[in-house]
C-alpha positions as CSV (number, residue, x, y, z in Angstrom):
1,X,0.0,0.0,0.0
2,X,1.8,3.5,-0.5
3,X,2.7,5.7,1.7
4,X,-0.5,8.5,2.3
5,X,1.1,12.4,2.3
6,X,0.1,14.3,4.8
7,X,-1.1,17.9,4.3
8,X,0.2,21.1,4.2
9,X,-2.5,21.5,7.8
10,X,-0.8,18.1,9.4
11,X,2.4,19.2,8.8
12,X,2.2,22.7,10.1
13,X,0.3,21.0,13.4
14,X,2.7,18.5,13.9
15,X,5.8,21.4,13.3
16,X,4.1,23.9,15.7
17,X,6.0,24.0,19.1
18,X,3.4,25.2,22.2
19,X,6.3,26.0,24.4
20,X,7.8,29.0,22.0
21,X,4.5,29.9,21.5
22,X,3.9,30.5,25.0
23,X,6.7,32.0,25.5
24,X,6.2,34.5,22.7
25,X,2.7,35.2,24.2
26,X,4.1,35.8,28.1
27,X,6.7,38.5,26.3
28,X,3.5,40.7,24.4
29,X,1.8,40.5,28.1
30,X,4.5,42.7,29.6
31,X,3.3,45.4,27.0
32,X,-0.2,45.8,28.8
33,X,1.3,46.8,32.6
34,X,3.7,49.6,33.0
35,X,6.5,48.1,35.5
36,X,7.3,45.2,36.7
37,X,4.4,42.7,36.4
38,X,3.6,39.3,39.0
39,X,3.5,36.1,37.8
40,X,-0.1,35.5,38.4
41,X,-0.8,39.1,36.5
42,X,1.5,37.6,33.7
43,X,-0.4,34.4,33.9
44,X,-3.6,35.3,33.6
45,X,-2.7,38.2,30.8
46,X,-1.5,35.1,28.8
47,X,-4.3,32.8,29.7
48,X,-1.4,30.2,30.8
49,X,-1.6,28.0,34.0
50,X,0.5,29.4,36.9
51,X,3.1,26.6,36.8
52,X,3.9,27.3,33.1
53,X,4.3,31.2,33.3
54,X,6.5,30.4,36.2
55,X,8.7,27.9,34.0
56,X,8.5,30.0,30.9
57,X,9.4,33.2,32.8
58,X,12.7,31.6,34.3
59,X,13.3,30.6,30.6
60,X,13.5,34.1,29.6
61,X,15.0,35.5,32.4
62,X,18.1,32.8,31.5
63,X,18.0,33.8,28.0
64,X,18.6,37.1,29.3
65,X,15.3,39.3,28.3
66,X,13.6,39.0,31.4
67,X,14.8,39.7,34.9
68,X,13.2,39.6,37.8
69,X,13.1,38.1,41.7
70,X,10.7,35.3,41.6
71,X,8.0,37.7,42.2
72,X,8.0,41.0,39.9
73,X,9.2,40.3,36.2
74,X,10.2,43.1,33.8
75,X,11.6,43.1,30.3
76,X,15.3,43.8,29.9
77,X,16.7,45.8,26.8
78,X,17.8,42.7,25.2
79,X,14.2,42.0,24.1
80,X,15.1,45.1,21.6
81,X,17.6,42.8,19.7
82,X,14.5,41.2,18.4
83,X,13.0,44.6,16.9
84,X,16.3,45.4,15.9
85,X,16.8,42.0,14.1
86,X,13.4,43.3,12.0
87,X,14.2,46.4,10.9
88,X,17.8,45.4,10.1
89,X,16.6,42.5,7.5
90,X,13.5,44.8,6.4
91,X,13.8,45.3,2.8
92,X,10.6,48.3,3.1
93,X,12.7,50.0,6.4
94,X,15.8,49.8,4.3
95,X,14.4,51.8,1.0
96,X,11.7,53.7,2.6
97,X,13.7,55.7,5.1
98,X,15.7,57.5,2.6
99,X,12.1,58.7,1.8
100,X,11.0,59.5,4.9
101,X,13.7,61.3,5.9
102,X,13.8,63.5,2.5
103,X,10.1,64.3,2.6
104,X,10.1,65.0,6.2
105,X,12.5,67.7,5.2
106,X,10.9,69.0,2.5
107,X,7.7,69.3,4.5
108,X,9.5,70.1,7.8
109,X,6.9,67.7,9.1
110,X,7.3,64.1,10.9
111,X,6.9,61.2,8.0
112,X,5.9,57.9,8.6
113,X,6.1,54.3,7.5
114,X,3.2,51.7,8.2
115,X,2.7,48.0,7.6
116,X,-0.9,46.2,8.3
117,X,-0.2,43.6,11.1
118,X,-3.6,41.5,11.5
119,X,-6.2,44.1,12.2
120,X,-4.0,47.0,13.0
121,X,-1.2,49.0,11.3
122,X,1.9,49.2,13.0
123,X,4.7,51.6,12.7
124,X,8.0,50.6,11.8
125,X,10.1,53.7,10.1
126,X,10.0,57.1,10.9
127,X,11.5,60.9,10.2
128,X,11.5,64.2,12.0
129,X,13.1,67.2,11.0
130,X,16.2,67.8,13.4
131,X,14.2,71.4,14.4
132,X,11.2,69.8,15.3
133,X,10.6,68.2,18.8
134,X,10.7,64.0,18.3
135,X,6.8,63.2,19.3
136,X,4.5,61.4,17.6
137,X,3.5,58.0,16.6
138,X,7.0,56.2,17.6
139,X,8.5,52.8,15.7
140,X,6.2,49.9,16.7
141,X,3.1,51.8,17.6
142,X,0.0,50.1,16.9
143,X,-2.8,51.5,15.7
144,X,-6.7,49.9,14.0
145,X,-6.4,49.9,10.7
146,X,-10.0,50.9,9.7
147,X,-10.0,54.0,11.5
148,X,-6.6,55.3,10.6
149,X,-5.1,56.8,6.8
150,X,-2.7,54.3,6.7
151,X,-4.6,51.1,7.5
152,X,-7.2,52.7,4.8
153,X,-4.7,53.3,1.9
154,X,-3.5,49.5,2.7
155,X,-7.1,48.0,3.0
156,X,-8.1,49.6,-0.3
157,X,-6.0,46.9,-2.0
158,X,-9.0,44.0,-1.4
159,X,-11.8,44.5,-3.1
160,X,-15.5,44.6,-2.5
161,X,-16.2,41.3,-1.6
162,X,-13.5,41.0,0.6
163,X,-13.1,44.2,1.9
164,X,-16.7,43.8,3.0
165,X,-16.1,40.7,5.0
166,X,-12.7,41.7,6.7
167,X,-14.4,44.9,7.9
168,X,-17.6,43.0,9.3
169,X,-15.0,40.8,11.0
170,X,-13.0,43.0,12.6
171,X,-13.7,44.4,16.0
172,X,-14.4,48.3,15.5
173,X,-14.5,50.2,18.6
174,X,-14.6,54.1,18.4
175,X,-11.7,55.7,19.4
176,X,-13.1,59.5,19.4
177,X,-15.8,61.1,18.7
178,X,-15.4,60.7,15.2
179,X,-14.7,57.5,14.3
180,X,-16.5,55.7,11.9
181,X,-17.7,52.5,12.6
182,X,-20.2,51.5,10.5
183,X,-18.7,48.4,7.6
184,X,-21.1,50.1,5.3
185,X,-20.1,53.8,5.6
186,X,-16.4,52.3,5.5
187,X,-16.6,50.2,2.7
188,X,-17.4,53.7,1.3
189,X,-14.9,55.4,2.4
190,X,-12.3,53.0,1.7
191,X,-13.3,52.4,-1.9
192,X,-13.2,56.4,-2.3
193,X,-9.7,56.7,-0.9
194,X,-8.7,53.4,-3.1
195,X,-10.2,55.4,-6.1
196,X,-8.3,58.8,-5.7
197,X,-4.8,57.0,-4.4
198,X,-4.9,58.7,-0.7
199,X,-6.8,58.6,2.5
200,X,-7.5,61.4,4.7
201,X,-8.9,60.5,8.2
202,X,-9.6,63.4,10.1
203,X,-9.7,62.8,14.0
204,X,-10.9,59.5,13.9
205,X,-8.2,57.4,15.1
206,X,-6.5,60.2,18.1
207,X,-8.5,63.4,19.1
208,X,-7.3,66.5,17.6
209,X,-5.4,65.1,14.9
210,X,-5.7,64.5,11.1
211,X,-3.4,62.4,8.8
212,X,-2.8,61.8,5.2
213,X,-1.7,58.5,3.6
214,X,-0.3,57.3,0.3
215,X,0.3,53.1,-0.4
216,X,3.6,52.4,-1.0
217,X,3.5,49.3,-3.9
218,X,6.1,47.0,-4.6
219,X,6.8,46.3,-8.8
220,X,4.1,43.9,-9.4
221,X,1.6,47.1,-7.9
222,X,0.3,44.7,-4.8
223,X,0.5,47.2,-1.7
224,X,2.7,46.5,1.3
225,X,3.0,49.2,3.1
226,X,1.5,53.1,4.1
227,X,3.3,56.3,4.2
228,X,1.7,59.2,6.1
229,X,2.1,62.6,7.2
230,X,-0.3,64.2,9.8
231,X,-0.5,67.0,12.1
232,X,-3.0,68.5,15.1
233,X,-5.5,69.9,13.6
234,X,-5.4,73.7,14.9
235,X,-2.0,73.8,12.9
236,X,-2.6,72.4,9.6
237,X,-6.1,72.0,7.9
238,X,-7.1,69.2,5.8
239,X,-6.9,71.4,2.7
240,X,-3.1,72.0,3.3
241,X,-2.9,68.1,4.5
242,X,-3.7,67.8,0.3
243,X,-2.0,70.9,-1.2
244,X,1.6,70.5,1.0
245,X,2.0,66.5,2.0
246,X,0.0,64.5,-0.3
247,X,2.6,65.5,-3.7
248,X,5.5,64.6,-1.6
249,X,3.9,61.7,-0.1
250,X,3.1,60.5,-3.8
251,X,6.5,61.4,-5.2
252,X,8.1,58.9,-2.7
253,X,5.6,55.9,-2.6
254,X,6.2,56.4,-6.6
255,X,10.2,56.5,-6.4
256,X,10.7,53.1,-5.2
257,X,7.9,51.4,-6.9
258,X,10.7,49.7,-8.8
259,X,13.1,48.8,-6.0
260,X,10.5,47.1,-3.5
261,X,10.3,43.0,-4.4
């Protein structure tokens, strides 16, 4: 008799190890507490019996990127190596920064660089012009994606159909005042944005502030990533948002169309 294969689905299952997982889950529950965290907070932020935070934490700690006293646990700067092991191997950080950094300049405005990371857009590249004060959405920052430029500009790459389901499927909680979270008013909006390149979202993801947001394609035109530019809104209206960012913002997306693979 030969041999059955087993699927792609067996083979990932019988390949997946629980421990790492775990352990990758205590480390993102240290991101919800500021301080040092207890191993019973820790164990119930990672839904993880006692006994198994307890063994998982002492893993870490040996590994170096947790200490702590058998009691209080923190994260130790060597958990940045893995960040840093990211954005060092990042082809997008590596040929988008140039851009950031050249149309933060022009605009004397901070410039940013977003990729969509399940439901949310993080933040992994940004610019500030040496004059200006450093604030702002910082690298690894993590925002929705439906109620935020960036996370529009990327979602506008699916279309209807599936636009339609991922937006009924994801969890839409208003942020302000102003954020939309109706699927159908989206779907709207996002198909607009999708149609005329950009997406303006106007106090709906922080209160106060308004950004603008071009997709950055690679060379076969899919979209992997969001540049943006934004600014509170007593300072800048939307109008300038359009007039002043969006060329720049379209010149860079378009100037490494060809470089991204």
């Amino acid at each position: 008799m030969p041999k059955l294969k087993r699927s792609d689905t067996d083979e990932r299952a019988t390949d997946f190890v629980e421990a790492l997982d775990r352990g990758l889950r205590l480390l993102q529950c240290f991101g919800t507490n500021t301080g040092p965290m207890t191993l019973s907070d820790l164990a119930r932020a990672a839904e993880l019996p006692r006994a198994t935070a307890r063994r998982m934490l002492f893993t870490l700690q040996r590994g170096g990127y947790v200490s702590g006293d058998g009691k209080l646990f923190s994260l130790t700067p060597h958990v940045l190596t893995l960040a840093a092991s990211y954005l060092r191997s990042s082809q997008l950080v590596a040929v988008l920064q140039p851009v950031l950094d050249r149309i933060a300049t022009a605009a004397q405005e901070i410039a940013s660089l977003a990729v969509l990371d399940g439901d949310d857009v993080v933040f992994v590249a940004r610019s500030s012009p040496a004059r200006m004060f450093s604030g702002g959405l910082e690298i690894g920052y993590r925002l929705p994606a439906f109620c935020t430029s960036v996370g529009r500009a990327m979602l506008g790459q699916l279309d209807d159909a599936d636009l339609t389901a991922r937006l009924k499927a994801t969890t839409r909680e208003a942020l302000t005042p102003q954020t939309v979270t109706d699927p159908k008013a989206l779907l709207t909006r996002i198909a607009a944005d999708r149609a005329q390149g950009y997406s303006l979202v106007d106090r709906e993801a922080e209160p106060h502030f308004r950004s603008i947001s071009v997709p950055v394609r690679r060379y076969d035109d899919v979209i992997v990533a969001a540049i943006n530019m934004g600014a509170h809104v007593d300072r800048v209206p939307a109008q300038e948002l359009i007039e002043r960012f969006l060329p720049l913002l379209r010149e860079g997306a378009g100037s490494v169309h060809s470089q991204l693979l």
